[in-house]
N, C-alpha and C positions, 0 to 999 in steps of 0.2 A: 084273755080278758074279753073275747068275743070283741062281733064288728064294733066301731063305732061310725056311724053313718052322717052323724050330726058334725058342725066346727068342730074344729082341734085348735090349740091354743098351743103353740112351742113356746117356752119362756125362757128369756136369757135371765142369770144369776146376779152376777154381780152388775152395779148401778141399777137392776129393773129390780127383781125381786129383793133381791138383797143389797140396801143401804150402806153401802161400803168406801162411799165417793171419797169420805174422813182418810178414811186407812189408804185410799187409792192414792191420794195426792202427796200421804206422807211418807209412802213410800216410794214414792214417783222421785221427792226430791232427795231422799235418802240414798237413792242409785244416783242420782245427778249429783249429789254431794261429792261422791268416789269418785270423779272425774272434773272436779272443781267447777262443774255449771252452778249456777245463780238458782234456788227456788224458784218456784212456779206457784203463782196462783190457780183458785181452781178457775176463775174465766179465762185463762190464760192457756191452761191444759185443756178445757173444750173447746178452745179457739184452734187446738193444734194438733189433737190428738186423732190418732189414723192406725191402722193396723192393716200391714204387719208393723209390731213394734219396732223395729229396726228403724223404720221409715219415720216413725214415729221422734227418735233421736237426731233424727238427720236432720229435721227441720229444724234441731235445738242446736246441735253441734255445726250445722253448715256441711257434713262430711256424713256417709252414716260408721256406727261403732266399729272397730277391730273386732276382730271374733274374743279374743282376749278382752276387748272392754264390754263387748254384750255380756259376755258368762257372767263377768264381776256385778255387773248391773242389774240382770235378770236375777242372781241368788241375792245382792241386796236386796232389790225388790219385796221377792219374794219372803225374806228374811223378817224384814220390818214388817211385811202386810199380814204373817202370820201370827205375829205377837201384840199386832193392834185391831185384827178383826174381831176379836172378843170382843170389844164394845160397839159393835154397830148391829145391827138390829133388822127383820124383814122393812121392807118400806110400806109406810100411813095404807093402811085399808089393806093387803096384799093377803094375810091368810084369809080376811072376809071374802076375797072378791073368788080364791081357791075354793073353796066351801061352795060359793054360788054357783060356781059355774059347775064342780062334781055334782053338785044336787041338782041340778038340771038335765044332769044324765049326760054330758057332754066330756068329752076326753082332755087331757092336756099333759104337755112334758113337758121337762127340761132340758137343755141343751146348753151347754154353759165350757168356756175355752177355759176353765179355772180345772187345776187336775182333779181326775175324778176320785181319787184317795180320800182328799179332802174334802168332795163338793159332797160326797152320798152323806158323810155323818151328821155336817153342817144342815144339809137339810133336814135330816131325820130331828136334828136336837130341836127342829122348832114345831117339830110336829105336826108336819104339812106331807110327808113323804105320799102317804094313806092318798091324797089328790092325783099324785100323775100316775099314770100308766107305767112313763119307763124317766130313769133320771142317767143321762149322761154326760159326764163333763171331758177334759181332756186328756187323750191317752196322747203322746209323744211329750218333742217336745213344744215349748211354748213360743209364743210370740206371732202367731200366724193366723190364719183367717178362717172362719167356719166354714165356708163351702162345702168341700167333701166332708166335712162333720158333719154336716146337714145331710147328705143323700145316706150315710151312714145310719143318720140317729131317724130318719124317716123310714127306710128301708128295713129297718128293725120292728118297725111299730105294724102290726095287724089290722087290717080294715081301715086304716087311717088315709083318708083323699089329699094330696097336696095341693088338689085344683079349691080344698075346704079348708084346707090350714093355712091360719096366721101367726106370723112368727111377731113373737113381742119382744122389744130391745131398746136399748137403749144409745148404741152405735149404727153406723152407716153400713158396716157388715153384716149386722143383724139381716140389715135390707137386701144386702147382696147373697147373701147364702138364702134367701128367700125365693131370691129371685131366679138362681140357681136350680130350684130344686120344683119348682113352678110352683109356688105358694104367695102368700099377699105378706106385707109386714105393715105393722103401727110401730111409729119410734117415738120413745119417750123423751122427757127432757130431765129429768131425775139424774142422770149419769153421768158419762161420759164426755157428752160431743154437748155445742153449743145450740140453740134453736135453728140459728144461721146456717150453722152447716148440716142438721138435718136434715132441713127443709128444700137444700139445694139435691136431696138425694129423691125428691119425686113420690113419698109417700106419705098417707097421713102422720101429722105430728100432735103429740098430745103431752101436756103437762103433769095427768096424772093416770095412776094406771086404772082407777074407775074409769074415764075415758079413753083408756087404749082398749077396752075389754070390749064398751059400746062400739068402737070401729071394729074390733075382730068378729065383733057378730056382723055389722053390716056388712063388711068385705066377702062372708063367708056365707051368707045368706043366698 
């Protein structure tokens, strides 16, 4: 793909690019169901929500899961979030802003803990793949933290500066595998986590991702 010299944009998938918070939360209580917990709203789930996932339970259970209740809970999960992701959609402006930023001559990828089986076709079907350079989602298993997926999915990419990449996301990991890998992050508020708790993580916060793209220029500048 030759150097790119200019910003790099890493983009996390789910809650940033891809609008999935619907299917996140229904299958969030579709595993808490299996273990008789109470539903979650979603301010409730970005009041709480952390990864690694496990941790994520503990704050709900008071204990964190049995290896036997993780499994059950993680293919729930996973079970219901794959028969309800069909109806969710990229998020308001997201292929316009891809477009902008390739037509400016400037690089970006994906990096996404969603497995990578599933993550390459989902991208490809909305015909955005043509934008990034390299698209990697999660090889093992699930519930853990991007870090080393970050030095991985950096380490792979050609001419690409970490002291010039901003990593865009919509959790407080985003920030930390960022910060990891010496890059800048913007956190969205579209997702996941609540304004509250991104903003306790010390990087810029933004509402939408036209404005997370104007900070990745500035940070990268």
């Amino acid at each position: 793909m030759g150097m790119h010299t200019d910003a790099h944009i890493v983009w996390d998938w789910n809650g940033t690019l891809f609008h999935d918070v619907d299917a996140v939360i229904g299958a969030t209580n579709a595993a808490f169901a299996e273990l008789g917990l109470e539903p979650l709203t979603l301010e409730r789930y970005r009041e709480l929500y952390c990864v690694p996932v496990p941790k994520f339970y503990e704050r709900l259970m008071g204990r964190l899961p049995s290896g036997a209740e993780w499994e059950l809970m993680d293919a729930t999960f996973h079970r219901y979030y794959s028969a309800h992701r069909v109806r969710c959609a990229l998020a308001e402006g997201a292929a316009e802003l891809l477009a902008q930023w390739s037509a400016a001559g400037r690089s970006q990828s994906i990096l996404s803990m969603y497995g990578h089986e599933d993550l390459v076709p989902l991208v490809r079907g909305f015909g955005i793949e043509p934008h990034f350079i390299r698209v990697d989602g999660r090889t093992g298993p699930s519930g853990g933290g991007k870090a080393e997926h970050m030095v991985r999915h950096l380490g792979a990419l050609t001419g690409v500066d970490p002291t010039r990449t901003v990593v865009i996301g919509d959790a407080a990991d985003d920030a930390l595998a960022a910060r990891h890998v010496g890059a800048r992050a913007v956190l969205y508020t579209g997702g996941s986590h609540s304004r509250a708790s991104l903003e306790a993580v010390g990087v810029p916060v933004v509402d939408t991702l036209a404005e997370a793209v104007v900070e990745a220029e500035r940070l990268a500048g």
